[in-house]
PDB file of N, CA, C and O in Angstrom:
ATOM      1  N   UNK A   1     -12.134  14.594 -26.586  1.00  0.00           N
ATOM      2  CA  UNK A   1     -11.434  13.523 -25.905  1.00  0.00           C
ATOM      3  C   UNK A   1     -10.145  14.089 -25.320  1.00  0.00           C
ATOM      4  O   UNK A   1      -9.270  14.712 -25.922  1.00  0.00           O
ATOM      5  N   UNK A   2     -10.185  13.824 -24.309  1.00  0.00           N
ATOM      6  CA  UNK A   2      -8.678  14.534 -23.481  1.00  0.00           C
ATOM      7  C   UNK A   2      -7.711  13.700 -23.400  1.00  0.00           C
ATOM      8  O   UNK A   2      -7.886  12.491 -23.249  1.00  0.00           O
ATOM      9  N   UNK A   3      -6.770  14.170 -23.478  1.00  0.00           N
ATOM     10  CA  UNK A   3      -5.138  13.202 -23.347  1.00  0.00           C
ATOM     11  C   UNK A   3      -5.218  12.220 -22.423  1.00  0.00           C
ATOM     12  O   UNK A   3      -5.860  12.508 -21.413  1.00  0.00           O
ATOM     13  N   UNK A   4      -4.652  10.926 -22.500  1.00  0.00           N
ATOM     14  CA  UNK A   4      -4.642  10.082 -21.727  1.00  0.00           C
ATOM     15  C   UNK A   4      -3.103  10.001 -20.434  1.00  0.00           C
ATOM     16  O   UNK A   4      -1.996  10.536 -20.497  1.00  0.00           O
ATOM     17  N   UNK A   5      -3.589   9.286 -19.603  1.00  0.00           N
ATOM     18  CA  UNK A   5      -2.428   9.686 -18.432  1.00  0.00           C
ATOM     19  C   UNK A   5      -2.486   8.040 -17.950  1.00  0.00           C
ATOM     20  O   UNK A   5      -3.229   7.093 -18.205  1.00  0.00           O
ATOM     21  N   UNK A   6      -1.184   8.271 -17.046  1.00  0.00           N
ATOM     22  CA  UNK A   6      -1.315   6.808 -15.798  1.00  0.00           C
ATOM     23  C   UNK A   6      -1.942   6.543 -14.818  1.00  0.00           C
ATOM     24  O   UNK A   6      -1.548   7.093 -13.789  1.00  0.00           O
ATOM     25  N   UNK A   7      -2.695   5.966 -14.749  1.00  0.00           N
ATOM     26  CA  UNK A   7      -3.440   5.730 -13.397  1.00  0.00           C
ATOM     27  C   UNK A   7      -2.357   6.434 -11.859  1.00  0.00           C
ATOM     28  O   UNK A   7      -2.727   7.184 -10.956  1.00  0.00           O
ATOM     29  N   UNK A   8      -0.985   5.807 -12.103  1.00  0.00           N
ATOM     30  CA  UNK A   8      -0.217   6.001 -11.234  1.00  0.00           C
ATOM     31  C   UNK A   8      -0.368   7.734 -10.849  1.00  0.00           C
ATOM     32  O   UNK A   8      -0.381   8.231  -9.723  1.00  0.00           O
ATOM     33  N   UNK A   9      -0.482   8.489 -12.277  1.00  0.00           N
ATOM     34  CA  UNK A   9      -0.863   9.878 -11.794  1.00  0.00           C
ATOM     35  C   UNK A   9      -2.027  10.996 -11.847  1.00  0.00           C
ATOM     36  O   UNK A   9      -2.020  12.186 -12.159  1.00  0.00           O
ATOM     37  N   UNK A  10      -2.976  10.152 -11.431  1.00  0.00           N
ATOM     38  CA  UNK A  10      -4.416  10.907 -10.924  1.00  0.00           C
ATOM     39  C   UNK A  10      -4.295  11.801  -9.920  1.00  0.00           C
ATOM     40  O   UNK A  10      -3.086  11.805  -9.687  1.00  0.00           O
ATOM     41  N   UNK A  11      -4.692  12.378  -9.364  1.00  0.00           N
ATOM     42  CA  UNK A  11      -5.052  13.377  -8.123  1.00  0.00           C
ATOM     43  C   UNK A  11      -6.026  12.255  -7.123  1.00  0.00           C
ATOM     44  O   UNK A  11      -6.335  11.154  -7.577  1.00  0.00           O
ATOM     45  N   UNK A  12      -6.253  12.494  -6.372  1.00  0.00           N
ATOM     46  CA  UNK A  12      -6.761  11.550  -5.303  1.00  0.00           C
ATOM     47  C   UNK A  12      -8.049  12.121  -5.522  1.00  0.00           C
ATOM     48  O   UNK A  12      -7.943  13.311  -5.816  1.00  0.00           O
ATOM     49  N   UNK A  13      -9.012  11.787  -5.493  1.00  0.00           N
ATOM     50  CA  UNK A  13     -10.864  12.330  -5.703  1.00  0.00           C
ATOM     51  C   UNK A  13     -10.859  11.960  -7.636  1.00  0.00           C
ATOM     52  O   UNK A  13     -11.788  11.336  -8.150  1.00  0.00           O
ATOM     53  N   UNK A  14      -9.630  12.494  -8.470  1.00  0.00           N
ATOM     54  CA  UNK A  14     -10.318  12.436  -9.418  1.00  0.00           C
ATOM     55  C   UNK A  14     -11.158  10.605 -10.249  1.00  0.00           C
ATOM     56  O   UNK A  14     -11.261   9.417  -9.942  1.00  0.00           O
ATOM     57  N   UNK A  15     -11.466  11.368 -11.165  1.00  0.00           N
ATOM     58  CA  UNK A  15     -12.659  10.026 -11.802  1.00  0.00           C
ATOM     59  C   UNK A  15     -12.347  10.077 -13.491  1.00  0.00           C
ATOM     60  O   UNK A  15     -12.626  10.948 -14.315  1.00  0.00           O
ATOM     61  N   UNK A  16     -11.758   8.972 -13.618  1.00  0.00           N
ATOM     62  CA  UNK A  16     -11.147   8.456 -14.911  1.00  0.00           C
ATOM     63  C   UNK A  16     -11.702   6.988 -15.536  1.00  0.00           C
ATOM     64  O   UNK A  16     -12.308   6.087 -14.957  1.00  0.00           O
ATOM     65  N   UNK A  17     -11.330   7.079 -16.723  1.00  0.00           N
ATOM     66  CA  UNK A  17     -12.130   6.141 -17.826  1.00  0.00           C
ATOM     67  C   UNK A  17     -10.899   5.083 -18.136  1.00  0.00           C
ATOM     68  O   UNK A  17      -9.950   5.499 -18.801  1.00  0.00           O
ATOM     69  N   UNK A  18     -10.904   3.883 -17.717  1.00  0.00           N
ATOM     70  CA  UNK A  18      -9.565   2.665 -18.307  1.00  0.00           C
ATOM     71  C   UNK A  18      -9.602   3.165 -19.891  1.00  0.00           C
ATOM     72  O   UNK A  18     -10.673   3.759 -20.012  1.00  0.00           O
ATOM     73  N   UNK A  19      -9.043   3.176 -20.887  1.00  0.00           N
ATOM     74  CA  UNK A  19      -8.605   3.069 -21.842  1.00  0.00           C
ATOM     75  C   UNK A  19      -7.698   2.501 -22.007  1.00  0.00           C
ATOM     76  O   UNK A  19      -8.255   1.420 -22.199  1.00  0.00           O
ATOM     77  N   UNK A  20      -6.213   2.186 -22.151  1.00  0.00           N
ATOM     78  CA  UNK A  20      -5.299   0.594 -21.800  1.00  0.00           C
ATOM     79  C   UNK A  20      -4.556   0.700 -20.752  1.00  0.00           C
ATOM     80  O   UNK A  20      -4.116   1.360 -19.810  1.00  0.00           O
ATOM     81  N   UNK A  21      -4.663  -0.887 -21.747  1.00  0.00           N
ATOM     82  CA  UNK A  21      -3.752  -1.664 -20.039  1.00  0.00           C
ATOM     83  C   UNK A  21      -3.174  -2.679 -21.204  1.00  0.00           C
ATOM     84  O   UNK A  21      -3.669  -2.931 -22.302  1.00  0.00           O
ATOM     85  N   UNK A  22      -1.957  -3.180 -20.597  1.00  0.00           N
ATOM     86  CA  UNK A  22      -1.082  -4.342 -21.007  1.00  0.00           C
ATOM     87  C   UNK A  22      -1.931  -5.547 -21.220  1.00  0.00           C
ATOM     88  O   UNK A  22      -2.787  -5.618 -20.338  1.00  0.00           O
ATOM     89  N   UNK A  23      -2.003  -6.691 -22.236  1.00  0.00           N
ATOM     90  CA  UNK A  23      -2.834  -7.331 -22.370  1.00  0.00           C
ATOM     91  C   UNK A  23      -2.086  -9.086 -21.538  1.00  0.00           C
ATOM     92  O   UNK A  23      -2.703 -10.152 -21.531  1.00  0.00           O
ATOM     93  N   UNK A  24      -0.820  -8.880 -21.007  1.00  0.00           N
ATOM     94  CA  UNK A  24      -0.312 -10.155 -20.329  1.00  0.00           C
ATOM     95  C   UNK A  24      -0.316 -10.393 -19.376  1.00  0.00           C
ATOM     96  O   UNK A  24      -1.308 -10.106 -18.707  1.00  0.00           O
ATOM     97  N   UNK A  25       0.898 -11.110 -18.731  1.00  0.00           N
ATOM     98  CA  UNK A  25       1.187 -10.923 -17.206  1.00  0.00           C
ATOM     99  C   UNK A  25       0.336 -11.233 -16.179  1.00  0.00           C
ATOM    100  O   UNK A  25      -0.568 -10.446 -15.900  1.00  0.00           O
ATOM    101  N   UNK A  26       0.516 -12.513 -15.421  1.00  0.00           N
ATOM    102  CA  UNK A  26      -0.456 -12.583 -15.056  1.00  0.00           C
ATOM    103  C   UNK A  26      -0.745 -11.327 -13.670  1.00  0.00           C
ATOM    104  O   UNK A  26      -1.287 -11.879 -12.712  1.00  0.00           O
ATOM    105  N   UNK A  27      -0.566 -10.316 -13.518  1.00  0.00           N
ATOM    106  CA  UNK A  27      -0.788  -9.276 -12.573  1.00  0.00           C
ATOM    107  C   UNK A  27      -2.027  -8.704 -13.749  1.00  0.00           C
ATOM    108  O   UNK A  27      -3.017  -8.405 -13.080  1.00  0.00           O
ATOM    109  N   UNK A  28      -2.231  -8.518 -14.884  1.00  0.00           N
ATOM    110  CA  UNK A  28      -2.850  -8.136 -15.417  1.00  0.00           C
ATOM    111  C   UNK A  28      -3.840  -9.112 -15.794  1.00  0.00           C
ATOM    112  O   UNK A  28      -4.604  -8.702 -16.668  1.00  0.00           O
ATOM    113  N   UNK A  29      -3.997 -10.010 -15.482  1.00  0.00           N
ATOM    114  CA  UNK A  29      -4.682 -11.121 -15.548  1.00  0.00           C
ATOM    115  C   UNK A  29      -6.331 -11.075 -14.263  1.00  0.00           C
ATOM    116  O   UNK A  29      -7.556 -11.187 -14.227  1.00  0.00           O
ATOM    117  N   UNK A  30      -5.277 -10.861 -13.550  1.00  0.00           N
ATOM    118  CA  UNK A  30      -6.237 -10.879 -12.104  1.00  0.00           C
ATOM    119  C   UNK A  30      -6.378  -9.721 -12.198  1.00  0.00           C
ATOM    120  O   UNK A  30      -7.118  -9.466 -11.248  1.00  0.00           O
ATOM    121  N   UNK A  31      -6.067  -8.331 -12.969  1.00  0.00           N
ATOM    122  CA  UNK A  31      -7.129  -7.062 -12.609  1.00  0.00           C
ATOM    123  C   UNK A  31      -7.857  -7.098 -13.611  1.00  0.00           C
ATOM    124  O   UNK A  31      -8.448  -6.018 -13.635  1.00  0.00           O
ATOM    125  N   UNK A  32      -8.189  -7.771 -14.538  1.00  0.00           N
ATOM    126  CA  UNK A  32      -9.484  -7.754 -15.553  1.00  0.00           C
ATOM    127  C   UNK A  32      -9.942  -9.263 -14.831  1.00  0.00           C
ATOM    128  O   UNK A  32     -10.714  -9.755 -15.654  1.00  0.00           O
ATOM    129  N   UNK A  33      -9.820 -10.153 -13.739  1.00  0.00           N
ATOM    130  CA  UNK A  33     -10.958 -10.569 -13.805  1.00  0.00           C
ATOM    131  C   UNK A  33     -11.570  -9.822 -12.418  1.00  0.00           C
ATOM    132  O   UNK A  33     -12.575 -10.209 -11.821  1.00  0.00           O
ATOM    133  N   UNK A  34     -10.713  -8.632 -12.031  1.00  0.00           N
ATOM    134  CA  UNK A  34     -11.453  -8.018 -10.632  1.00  0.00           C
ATOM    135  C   UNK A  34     -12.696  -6.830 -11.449  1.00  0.00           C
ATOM    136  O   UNK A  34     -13.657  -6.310 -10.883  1.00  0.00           O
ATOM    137  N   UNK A  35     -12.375  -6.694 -12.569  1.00  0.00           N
ATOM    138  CA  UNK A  35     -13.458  -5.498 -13.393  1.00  0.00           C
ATOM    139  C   UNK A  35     -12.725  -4.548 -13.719  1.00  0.00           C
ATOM    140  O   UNK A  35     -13.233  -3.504 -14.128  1.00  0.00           O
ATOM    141  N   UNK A  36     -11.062  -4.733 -13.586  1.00  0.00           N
ATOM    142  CA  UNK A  36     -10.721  -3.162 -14.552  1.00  0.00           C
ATOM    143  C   UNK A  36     -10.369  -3.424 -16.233  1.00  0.00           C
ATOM    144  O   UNK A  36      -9.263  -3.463 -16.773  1.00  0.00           O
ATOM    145  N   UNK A  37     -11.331  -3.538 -16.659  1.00  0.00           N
ATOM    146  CA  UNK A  37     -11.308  -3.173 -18.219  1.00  0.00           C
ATOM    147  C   UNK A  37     -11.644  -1.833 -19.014  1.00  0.00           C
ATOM    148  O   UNK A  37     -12.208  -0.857 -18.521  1.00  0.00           O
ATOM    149  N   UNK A  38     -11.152  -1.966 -20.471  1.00  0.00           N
ATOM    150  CA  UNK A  38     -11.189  -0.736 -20.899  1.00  0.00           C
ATOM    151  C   UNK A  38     -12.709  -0.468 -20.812  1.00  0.00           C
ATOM    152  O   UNK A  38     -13.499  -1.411 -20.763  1.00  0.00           O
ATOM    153  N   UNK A  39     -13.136   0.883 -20.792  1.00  0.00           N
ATOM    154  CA  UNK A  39     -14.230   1.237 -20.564  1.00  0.00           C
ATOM    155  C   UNK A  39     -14.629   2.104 -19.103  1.00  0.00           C
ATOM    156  O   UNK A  39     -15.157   3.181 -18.826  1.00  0.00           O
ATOM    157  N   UNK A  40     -14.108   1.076 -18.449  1.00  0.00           N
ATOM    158  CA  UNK A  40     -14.333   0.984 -16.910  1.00  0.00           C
ATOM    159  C   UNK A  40     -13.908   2.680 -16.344  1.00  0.00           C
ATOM    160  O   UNK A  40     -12.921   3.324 -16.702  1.00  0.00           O
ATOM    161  N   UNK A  41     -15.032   3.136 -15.332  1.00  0.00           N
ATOM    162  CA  UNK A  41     -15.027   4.100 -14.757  1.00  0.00           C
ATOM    163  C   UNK A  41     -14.208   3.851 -13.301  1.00  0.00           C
ATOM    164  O   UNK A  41     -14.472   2.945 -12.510  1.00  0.00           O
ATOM    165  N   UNK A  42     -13.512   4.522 -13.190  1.00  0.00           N
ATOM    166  CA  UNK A  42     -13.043   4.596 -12.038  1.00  0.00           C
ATOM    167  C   UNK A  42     -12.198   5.893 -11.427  1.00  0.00           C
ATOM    168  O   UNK A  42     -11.506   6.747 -11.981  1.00  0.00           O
ATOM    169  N   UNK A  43     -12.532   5.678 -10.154  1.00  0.00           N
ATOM    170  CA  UNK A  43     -11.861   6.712  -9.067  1.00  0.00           C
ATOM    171  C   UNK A  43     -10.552   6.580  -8.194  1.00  0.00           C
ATOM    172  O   UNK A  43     -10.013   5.508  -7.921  1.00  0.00           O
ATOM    173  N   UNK A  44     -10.120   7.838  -7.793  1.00  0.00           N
ATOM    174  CA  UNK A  44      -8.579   7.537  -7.311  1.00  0.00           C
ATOM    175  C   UNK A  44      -9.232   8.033  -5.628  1.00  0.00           C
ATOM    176  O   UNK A  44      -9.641   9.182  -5.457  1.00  0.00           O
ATOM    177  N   UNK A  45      -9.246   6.898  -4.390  1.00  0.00           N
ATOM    178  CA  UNK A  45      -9.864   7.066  -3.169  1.00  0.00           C
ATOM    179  C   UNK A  45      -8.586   7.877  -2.323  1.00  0.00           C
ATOM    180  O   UNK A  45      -8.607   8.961  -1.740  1.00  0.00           O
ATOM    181  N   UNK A  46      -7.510   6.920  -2.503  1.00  0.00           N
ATOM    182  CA  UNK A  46      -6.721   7.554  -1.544  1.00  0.00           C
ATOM    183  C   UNK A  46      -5.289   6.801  -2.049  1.00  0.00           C
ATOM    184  O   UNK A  46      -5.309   5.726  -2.647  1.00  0.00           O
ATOM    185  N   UNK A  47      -4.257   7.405  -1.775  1.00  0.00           N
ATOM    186  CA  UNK A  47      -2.736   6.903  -1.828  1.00  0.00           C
ATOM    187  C   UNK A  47      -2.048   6.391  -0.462  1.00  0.00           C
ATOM    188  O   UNK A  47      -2.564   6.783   0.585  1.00  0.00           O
ATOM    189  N   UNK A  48      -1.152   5.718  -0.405  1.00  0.00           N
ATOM    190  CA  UNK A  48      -0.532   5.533   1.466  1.00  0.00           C
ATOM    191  C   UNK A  48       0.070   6.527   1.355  1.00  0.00           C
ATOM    192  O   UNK A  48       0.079   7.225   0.341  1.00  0.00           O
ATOM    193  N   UNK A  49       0.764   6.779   2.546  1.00  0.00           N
ATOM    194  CA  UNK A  49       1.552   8.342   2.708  1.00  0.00           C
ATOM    195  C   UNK A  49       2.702   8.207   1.921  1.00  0.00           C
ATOM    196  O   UNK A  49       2.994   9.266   1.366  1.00  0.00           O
ATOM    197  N   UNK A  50       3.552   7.157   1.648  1.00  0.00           N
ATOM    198  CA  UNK A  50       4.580   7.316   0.871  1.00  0.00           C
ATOM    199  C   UNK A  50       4.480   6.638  -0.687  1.00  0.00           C
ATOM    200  O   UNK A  50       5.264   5.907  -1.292  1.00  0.00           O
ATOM    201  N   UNK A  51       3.004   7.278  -1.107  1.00  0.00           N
ATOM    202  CA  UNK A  51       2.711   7.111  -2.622  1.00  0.00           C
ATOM    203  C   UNK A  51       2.230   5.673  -3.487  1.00  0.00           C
ATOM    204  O   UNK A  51       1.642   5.623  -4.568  1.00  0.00           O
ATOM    205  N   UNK A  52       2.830   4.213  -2.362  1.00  0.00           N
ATOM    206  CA  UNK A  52       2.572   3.059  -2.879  1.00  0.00           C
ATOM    207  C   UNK A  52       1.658   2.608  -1.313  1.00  0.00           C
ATOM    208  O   UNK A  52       1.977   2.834  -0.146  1.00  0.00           O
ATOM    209  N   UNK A  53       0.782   2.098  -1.721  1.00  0.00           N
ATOM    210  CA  UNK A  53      -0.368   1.539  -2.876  1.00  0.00           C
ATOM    211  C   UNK A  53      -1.034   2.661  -3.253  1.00  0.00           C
ATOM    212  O   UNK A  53      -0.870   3.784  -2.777  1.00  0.00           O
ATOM    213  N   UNK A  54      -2.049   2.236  -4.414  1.00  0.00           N
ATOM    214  CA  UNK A  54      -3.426   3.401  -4.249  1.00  0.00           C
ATOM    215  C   UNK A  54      -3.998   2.318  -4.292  1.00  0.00           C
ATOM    216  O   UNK A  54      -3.825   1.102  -4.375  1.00  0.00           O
ATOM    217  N   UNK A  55      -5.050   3.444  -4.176  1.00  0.00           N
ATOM    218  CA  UNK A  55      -6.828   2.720  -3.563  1.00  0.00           C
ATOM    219  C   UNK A  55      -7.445   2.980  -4.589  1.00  0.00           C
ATOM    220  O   UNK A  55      -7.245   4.177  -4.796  1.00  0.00           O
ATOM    221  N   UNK A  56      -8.305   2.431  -5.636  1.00  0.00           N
ATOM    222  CA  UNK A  56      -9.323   2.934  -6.277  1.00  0.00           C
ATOM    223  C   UNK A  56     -10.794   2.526  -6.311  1.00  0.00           C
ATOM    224  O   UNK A  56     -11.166   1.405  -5.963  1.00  0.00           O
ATOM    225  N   UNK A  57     -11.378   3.211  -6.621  1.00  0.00           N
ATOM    226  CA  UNK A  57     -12.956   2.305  -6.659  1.00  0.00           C
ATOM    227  C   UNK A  57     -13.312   2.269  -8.118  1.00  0.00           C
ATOM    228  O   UNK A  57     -13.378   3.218  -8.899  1.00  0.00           O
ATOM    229  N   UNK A  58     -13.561   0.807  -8.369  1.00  0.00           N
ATOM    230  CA  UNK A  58     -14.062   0.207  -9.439  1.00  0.00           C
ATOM    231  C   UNK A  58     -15.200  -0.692  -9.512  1.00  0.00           C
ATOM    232  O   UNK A  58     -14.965  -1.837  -9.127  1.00  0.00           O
ATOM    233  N   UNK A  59     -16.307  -0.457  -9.891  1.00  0.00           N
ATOM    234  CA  UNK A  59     -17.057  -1.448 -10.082  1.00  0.00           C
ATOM    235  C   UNK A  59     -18.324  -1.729  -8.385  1.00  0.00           C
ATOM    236  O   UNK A  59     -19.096  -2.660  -8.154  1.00  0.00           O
ATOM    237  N   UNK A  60     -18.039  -0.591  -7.634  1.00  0.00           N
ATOM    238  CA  UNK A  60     -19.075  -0.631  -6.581  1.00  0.00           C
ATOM    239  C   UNK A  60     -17.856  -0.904  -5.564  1.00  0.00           C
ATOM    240  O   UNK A  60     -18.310  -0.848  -4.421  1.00  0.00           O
ATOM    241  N   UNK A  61     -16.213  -1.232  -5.556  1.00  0.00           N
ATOM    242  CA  UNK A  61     -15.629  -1.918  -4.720  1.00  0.00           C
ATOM    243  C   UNK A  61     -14.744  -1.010  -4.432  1.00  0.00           C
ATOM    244  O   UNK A  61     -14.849  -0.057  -5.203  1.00  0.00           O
ATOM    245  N   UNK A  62     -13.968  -0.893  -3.708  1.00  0.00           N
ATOM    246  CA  UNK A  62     -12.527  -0.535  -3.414  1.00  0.00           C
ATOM    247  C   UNK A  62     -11.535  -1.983  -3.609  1.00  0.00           C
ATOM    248  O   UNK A  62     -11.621  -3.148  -3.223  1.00  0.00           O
ATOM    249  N   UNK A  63     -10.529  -1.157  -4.463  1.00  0.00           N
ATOM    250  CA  UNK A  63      -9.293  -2.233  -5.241  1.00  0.00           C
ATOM    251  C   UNK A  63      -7.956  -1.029  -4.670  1.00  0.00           C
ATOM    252  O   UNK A  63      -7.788   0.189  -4.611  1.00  0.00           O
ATOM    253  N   UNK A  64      -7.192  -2.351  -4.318  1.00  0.00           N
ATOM    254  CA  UNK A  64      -5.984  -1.773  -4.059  1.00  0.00           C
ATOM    255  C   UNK A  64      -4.637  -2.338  -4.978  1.00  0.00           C
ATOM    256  O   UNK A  64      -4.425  -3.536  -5.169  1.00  0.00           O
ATOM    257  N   UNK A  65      -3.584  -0.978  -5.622  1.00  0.00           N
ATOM    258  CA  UNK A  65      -3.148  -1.681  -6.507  1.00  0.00           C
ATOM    259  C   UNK A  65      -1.606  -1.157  -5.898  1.00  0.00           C
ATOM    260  O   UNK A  65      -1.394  -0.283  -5.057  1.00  0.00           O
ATOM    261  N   UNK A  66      -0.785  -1.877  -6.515  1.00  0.00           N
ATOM    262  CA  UNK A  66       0.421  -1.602  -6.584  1.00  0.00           C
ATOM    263  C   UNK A  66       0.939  -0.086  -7.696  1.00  0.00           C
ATOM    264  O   UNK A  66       0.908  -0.172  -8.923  1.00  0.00           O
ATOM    265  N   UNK A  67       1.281   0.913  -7.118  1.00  0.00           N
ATOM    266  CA  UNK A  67       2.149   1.912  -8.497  1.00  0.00           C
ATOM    267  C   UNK A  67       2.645   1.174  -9.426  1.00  0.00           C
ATOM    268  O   UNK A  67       2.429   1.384 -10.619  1.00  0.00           O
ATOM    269  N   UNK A  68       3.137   0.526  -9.119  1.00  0.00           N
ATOM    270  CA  UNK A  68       4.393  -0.333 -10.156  1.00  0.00           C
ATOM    271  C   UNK A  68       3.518  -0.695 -11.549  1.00  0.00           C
ATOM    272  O   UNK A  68       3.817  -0.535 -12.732  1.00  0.00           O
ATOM    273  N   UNK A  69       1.938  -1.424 -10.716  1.00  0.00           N
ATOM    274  CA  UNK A  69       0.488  -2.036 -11.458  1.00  0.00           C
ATOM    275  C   UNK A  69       0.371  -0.662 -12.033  1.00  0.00           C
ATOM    276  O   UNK A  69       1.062  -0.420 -13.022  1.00  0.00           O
ATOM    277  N   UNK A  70      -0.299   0.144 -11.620  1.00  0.00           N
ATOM    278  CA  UNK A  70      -0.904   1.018 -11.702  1.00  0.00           C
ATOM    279  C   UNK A  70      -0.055   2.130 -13.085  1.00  0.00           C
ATOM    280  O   UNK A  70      -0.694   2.759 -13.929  1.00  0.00           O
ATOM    281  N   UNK A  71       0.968   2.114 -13.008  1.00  0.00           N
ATOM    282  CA  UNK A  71       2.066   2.896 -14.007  1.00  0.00           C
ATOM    283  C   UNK A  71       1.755   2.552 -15.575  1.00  0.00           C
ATOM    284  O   UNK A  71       1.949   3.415 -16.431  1.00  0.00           O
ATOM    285  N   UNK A  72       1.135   0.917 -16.003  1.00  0.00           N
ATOM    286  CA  UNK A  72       1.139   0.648 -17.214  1.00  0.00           C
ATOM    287  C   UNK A  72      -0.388   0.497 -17.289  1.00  0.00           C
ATOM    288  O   UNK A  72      -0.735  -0.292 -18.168  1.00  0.00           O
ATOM    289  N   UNK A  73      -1.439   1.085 -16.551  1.00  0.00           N
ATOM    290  CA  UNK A  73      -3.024   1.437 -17.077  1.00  0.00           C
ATOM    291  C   UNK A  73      -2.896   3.048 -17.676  1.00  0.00           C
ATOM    292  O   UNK A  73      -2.575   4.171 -17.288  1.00  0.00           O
ATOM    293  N   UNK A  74      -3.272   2.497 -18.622  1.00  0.00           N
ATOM    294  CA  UNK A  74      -3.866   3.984 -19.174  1.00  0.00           C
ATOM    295  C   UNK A  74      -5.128   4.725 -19.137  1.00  0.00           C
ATOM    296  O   UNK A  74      -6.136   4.138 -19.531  1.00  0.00           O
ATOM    297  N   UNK A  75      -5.243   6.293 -18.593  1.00  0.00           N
ATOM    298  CA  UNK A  75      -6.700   6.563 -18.679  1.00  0.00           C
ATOM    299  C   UNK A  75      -6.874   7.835 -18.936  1.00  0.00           C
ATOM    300  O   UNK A  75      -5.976   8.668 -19.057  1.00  0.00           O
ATOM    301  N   UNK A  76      -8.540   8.095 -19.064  1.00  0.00           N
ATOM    302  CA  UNK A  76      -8.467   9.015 -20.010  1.00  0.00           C
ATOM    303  C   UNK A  76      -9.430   9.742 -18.318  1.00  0.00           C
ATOM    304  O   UNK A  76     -10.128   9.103 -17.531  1.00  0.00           O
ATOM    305  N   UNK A  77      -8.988  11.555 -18.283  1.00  0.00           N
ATOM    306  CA  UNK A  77     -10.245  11.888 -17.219  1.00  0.00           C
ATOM    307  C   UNK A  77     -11.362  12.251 -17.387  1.00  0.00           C
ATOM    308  O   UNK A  77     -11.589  12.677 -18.519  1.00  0.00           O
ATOM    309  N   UNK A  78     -12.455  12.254 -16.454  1.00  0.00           N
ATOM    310  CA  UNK A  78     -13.866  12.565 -16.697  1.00  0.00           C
ATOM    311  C   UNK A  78     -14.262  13.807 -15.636  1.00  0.00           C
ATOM    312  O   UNK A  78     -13.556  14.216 -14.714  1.00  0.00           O
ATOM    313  N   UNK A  79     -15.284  14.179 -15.938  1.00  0.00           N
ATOM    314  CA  UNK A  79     -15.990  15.285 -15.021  1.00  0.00           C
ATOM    315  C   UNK A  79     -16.638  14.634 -14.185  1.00  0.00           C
ATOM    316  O   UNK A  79     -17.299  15.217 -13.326  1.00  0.00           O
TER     317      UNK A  79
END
């Protein structure tokens, strides 16, 4: 099992596993009912040029999140 990191700092292509996330708020509310729960596979598509938003694909979709969002998911990476 490899160390866990922030979503906020993936590499763009890589492919990571949710492991946590904040359980309140409603910003965290509406990304578990879009499909990012723990478990959940997901990819880092692309960043804007000045780092906020990213793009990820979750669940067959492209989701776009805020850094700010993105700073308190935790994940673990995959091959």
């Amino acid at each position: 099992m490899s160390a866990s990191l922030k979503l906020s700092e993936l590499t763009v292509g890589a492919s990571a596993i949710v492991r946590e996330y904040p359980k309140t708020g409603s910003a965290f509310v509406r990304l578990r009912e879009m499909g990012l729960l723990t478990g959940t596979r997901i990819t880092l598509i692309r960043t804007a040029p000045m780092g906020d938003p990213l793009e990820i694909k979750v669940r067959g979709y492209n989701l776009t999140l805020r850094k700010s969002e993105a700073e308190h998911v935790l994940v673990e990476l995959v091959a």
